[in-house]
C-alpha positions in Angstrom: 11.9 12.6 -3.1 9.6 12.1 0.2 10.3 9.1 2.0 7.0 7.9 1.2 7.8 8.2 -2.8 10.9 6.2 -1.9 8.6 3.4 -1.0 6.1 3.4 -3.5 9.6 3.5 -6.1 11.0 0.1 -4.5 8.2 -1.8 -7.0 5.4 -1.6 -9.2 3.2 -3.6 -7.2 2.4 -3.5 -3.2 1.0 -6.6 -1.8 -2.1 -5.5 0.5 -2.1 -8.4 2.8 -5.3 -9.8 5.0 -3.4 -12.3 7.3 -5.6 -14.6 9.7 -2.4 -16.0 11.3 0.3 -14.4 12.6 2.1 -17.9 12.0 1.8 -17.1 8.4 3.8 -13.9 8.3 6.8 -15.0 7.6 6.8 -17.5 5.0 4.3 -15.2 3.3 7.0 -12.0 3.8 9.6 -14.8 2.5 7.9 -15.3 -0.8 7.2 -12.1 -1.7 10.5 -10.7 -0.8 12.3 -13.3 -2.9 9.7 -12.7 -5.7 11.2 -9.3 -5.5 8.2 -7.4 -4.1 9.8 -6.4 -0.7 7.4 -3.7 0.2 4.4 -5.3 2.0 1.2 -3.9 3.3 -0.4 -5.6 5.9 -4.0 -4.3 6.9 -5.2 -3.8 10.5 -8.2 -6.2 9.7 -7.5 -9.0 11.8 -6.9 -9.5 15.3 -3.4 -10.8 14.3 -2.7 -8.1 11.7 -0.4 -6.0 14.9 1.6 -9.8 15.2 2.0 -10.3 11.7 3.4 -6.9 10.9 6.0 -8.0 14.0 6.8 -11.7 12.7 7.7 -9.9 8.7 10.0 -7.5 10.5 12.4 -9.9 10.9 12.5 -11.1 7.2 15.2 -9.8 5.7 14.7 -7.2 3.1 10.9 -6.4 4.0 9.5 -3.1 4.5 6.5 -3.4 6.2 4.2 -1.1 6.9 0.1 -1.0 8.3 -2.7 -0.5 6.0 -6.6 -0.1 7.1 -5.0 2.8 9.6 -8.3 4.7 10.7 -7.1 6.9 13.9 -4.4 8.2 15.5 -4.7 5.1 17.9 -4.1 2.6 14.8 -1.6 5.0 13.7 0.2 4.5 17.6 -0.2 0.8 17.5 1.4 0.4 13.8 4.0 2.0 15.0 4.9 0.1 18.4 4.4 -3.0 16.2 7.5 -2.0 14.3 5.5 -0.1 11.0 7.5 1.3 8.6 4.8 3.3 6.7 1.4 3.6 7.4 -1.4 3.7 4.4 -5.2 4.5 5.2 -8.2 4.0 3.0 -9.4 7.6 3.3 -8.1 11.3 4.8 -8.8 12.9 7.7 -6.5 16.0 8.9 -6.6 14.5 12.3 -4.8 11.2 11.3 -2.6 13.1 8.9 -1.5 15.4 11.6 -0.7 12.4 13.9 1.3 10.8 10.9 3.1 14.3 10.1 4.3 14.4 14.3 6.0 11.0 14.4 7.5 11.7 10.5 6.5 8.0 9.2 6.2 7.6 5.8 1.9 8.0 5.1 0.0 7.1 2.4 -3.4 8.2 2.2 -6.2 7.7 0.6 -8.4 9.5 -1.7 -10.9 8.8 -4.5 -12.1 12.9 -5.8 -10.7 16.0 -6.0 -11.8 17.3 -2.7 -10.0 14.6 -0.4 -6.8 15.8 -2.8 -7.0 19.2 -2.4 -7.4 18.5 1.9 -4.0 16.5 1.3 -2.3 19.0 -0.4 -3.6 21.9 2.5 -1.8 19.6 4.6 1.5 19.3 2.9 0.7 15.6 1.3 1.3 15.2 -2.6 1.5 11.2 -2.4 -1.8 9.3 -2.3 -3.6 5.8 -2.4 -6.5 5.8 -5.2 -9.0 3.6 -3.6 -11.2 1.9 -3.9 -9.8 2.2 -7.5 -12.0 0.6 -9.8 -15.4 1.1 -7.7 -14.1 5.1 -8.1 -14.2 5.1 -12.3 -11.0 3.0 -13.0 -8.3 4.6 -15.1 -10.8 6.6 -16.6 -11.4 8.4 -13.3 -8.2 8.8 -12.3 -6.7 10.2 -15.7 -9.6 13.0 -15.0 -9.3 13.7 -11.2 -5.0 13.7 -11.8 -5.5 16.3 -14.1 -5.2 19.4 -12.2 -2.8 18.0 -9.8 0.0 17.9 -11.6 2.7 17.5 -9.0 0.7 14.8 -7.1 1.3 10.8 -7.3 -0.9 8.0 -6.9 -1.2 4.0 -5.9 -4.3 2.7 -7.0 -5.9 0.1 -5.0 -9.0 -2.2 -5.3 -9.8 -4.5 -7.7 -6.9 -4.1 -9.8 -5.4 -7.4 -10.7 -2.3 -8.6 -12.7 -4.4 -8.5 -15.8 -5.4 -4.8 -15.2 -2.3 -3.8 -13.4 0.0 -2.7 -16.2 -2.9 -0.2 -17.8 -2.5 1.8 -14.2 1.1 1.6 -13.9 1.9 3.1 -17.7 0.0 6.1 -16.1 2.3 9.5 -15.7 0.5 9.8 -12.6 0.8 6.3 -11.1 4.2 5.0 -9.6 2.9 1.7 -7.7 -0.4 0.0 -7.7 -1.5 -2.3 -4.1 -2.9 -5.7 -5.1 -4.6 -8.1 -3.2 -4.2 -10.9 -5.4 -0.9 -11.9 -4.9 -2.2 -13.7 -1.5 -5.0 -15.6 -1.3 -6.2 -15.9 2.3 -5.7 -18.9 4.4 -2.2 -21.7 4.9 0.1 -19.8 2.6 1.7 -21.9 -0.7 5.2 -20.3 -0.9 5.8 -21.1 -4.4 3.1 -19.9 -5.4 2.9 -16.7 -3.9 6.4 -15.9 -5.0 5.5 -17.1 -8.6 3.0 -14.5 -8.2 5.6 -12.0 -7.1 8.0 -12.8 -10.5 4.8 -12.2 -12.1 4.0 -8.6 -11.0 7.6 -7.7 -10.3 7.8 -8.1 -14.7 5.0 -6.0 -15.7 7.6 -2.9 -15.6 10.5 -4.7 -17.0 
């Protein structure tokens, strides 16, 4: 198992996180760790996103890693800021061959056969589906999966906790990101780790 398939195994749903406030990193982290989603995803598309991935490093029983990664430069600050994986919305063999020299765990992602077949040149078998639903939805993805049979997915983008269980009882599918669990702005704890209860169950 690759370290990044370890990752995508520690729960069926990955929070993808926009946080505004590096204040609200850990409380947010708290909740969702305690909801029993401890892998967290927090994307590169705020000025504090670098501060917040720092501030959920010291929750206990996080994993956090840095989504939105772009460039070998995002890829280098994730990394000082503590990252434990790294996820990007598309694939470019530059970025991949940054992420394959430090040997963090990388997620990229893909939406057709082609940006598969460039992963799989470059020794990757583990991608993000995104944006799923704008890509074809389920539908899609059982198609484009079908010649790869060795090759796992996390779809992400517009899936929700309605939608969420359709994509996970997929053979090819072993997490799905979900930007629902958090809305943006102060964080409600209870909530968000009601949430977390919520999509931790839909593969129990």
């Amino acid at each position: 198992m690759s370290d990044i398939e370890a990752i995508m195994r520690m729960a069926p749903v990955i929070p993808v996180l926009v946080i505004d406030d590096a204040a609200h990193g850990v409380p947010i982290a708290q909740a969702l760790v305690a909801g029993g989603l401890p892998v967290l995803e927090v994307t590169l598309r705020t000025p504090a996103a670098l501060d917040v991935i720092r501030a959920m490093k010291t929750v206990p029983g996080a994993v956090v890693g840095a989504g939105t990664v772009l460039n070998a430069r995002d890829l280098d600050a994730s990394l000082e800021a503590g990252a434990e994986f790294i996820v990007s919305p598309g694939l470019t063999a530059g970025l991949a061959q940054a992420a394959a020299k430090t040997g963090v765990p990388f997620l990229p992602g893909t939406a057709n056969a082609s940006d598969i077949m460039l992963g799989l040149d470059l020794g990757l078998t583990r991608f993000k589906f995104f944006p799923a639903e704008a890509s074809g939805g389920i539908a899609a993805l059982k198609a484009i999966s079908g010649p790869f049979g060795e090759v796992r997915f996390c779809p992400t983008g517009g899936i929700t906790q309605a939608t969420a269980g359709n994509w996970l009882a997929l053979d090819a599918v072993l997490c799905v990101g979900g930007s629902w669990l958090v809305p943006q702005g102060p964080p409600d704890p209870e909530t968000i780790e009601a949430a977390a209860h919520a999509a931790r169950a839909l593969v129990q």
